[in-house]
C-alpha positions as CSV (number, residue, x, y, z in Angstrom):
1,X,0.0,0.0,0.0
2,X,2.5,2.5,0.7
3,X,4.3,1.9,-2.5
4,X,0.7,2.5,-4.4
5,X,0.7,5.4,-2.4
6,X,4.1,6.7,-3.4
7,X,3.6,5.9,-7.1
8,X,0.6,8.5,-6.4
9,X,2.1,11.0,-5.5
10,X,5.0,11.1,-7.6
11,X,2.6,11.0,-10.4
12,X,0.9,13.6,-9.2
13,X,3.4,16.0,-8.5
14,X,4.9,15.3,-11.8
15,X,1.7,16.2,-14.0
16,X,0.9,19.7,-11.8
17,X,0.9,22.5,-14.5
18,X,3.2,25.4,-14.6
19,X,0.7,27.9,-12.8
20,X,-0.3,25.4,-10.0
21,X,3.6,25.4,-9.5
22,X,4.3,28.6,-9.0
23,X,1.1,29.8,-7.0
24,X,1.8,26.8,-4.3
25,X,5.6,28.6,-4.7
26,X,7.0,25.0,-6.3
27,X,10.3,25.1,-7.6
28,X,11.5,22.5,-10.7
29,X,14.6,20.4,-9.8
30,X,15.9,18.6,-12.6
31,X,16.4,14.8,-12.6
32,X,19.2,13.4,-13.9
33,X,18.8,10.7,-16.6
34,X,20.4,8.3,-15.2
35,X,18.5,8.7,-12.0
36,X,14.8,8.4,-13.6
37,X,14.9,5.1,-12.4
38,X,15.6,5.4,-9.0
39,X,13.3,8.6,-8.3
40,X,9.8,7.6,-10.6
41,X,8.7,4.2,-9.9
42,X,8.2,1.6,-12.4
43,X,6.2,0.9,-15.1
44,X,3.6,-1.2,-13.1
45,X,1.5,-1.8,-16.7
46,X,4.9,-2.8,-18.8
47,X,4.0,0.6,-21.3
48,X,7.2,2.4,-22.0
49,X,6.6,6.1,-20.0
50,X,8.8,9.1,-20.6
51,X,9.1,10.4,-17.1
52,X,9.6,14.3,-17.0
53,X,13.3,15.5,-16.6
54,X,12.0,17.1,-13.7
55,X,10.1,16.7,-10.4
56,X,8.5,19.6,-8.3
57,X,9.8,20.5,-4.9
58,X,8.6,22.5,-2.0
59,X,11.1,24.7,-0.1
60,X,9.4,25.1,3.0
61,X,10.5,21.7,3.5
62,X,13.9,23.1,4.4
63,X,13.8,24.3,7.8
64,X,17.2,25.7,9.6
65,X,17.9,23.5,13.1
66,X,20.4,23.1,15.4
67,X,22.1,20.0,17.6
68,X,24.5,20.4,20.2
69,X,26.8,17.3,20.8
70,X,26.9,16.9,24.5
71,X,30.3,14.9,23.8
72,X,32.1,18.1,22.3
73,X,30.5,21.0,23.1
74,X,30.3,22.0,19.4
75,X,27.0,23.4,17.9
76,X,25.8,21.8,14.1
77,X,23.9,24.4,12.5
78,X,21.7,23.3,9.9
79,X,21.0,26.7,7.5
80,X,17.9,27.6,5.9
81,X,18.6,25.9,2.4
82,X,18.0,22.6,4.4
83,X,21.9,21.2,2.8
84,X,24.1,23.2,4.6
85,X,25.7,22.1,7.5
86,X,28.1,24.3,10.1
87,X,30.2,23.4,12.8
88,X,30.8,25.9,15.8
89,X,32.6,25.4,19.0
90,X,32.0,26.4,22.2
91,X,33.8,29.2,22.1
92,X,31.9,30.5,19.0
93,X,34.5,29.6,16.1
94,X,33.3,28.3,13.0
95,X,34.9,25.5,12.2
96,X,33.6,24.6,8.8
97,X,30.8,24.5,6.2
98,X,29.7,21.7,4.0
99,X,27.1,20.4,2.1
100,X,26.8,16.6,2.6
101,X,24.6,15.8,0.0
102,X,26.3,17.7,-2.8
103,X,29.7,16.7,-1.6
104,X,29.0,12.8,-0.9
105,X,29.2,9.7,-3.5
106,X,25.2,9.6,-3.3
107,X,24.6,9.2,-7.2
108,X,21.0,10.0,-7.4
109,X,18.4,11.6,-5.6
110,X,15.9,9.5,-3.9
111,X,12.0,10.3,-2.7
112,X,12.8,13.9,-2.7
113,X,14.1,15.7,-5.4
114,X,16.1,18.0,-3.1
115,X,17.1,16.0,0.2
116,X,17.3,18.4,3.1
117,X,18.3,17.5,6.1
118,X,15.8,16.6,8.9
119,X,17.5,15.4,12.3
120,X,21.1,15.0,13.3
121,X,21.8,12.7,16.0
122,X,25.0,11.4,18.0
123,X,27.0,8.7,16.2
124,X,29.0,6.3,18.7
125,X,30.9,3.2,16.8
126,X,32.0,4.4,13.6
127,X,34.3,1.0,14.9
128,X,31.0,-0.8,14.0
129,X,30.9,-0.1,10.3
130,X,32.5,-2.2,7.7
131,X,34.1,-0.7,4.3
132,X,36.0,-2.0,1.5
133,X,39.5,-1.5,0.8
134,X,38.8,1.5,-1.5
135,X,36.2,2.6,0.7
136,X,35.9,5.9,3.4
137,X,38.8,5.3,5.6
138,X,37.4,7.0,8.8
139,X,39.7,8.7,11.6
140,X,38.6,6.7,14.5
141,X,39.5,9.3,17.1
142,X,37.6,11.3,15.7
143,X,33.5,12.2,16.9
144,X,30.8,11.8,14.3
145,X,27.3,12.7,14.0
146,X,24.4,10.8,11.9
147,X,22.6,12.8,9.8
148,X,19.3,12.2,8.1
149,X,17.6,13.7,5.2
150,X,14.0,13.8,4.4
151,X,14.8,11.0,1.3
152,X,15.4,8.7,3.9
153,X,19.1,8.7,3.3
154,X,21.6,9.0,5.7
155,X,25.1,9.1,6.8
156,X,27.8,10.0,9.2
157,X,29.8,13.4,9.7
158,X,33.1,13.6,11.1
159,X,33.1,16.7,13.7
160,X,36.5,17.7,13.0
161,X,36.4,18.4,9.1
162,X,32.9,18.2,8.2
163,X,33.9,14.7,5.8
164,X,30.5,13.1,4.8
165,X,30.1,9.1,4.3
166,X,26.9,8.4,2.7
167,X,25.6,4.9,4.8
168,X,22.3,4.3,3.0
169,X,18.9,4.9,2.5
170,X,15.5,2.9,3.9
């Protein structure tokens, strides 16, 4: 059911005209080719469909936050594009600026067509994850955070240089 519901509104959101767009203050983010696939779901008849080379997004759904890691003391400042993350420390330094999603390996969008982060939570045993030989190689003194997007992917950030490692998505 919840896929029926997805393929919904997708479709949906993909056949609003031009003026519906910009009176409900839509924006058009393009789709990469290659990432049709991943972002429209599939033909569920077998017909060929020529999905649109973009999908509609709302930007109210990017909301500036903030998360203070009781472990360090430093402040993570998410800013009101919903992608860009800062790192202050307690003494009020900006450490640095990134933006996860831009900067990761994550080839295609997925469920939204402009992932913004949504919550930002401690992250304990970057021990615990398991790469391959040309994967992340991750500074285990370091302190990382999780981060999640409103796609349902997620990843880690290390608090010392801002390094994003893409994990997954649900």
């Amino acid at each position: 059911m919840n896929k029926l519901i997805s393929v919904i509104i997708i479709l949906a959101a993909s056949t609003v005209n031009a003026k519906e767009a910009e009176k409900n203050n839509l924006i058009k983010v393009p789709i990469r080719p290659e990432c049709k696939s991943i972002f429209y779901p599939p033909d569920m008849d077998g017909k060929s469909r020529k999905w649109p080379d973009y999908a509609l997004w709302d930007p109210s759904a990017a909301k500036p936050s903030a998360f203070k890691d009781p472990r360090t003391q430093n402040t993570f400042y998410v800013e009101s594009d919903g992608r860009h993350l800062a790192a202050i420390n307690s003494k009020g330094k900006l450490l640095w600026v990134r933006n996860p999603f831009e900067e990761s390996e994550v080839q295609c969008e997925y469920r939204s067509p402009h992932p913004v982060i949504t919550e930002i939570k401690i992250f304990e045993n970057p021990e615990s994850l398991k790469f391959s030989e040309d994967g992340p190689k991750l500074n285990l003194k370091h302190k990382f955070i999780m981060i999640y997007f409103d796609s349902s992917q997620f990843g880690i950030v290390d608090q010392e240089n801002g390094d994003y490692v893409w994990l997954g998505q649900n």
